[in-house]
N, C-alpha and C positions, 0 to 999 in steps of 0.2 A: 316393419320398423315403426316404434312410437312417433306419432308428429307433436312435434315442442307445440305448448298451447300458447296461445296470445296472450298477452296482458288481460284484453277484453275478457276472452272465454274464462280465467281462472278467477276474474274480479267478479263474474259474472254469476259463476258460481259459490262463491265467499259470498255475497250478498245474497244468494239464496239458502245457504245453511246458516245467515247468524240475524238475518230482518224476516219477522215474522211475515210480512207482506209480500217478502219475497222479489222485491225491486229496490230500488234508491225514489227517494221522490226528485218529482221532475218540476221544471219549473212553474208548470202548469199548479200542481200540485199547492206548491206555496202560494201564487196569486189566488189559487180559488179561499184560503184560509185569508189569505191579505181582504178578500170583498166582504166574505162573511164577517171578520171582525169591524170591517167596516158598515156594515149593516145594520140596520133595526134589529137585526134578529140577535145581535150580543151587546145589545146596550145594558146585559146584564153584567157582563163579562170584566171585571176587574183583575188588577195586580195578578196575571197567572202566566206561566209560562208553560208556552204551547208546540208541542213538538210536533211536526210535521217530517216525521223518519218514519214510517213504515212499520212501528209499533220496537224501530233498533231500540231504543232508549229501557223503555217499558221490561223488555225483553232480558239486559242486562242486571 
């Protein structure tokens, strides 16, 4: 008999056929962009919007 998938297992696998990365970003994810743009190292960094998806946007 087929077992009904979970919500989990089928989102689970939708996010691995359509984000190039192959996950969702996690929250970790966005604070480590939150420090670096808070850093010396993008005091270059102006007017840009920065997507922290797993390359979904890109991809699209």
């Amino acid at each position: 008999a087929d077992k009904k998938r979970s919500y989990e297992e089928w989102a689970g696998d939708k996010v691995k056929a359509v984000v190039p990365l192959g996950r969702w970003q996690t929250p970790d994810d966005i604070a480590d962009m939150v420090v670096f743009l808070s850093s010396d190292r993008a005091r270059q960094v102006t007017g840009q919007t920065i997507n922290v998806d797993g390359g979904f946007v890109m991809h699209w």
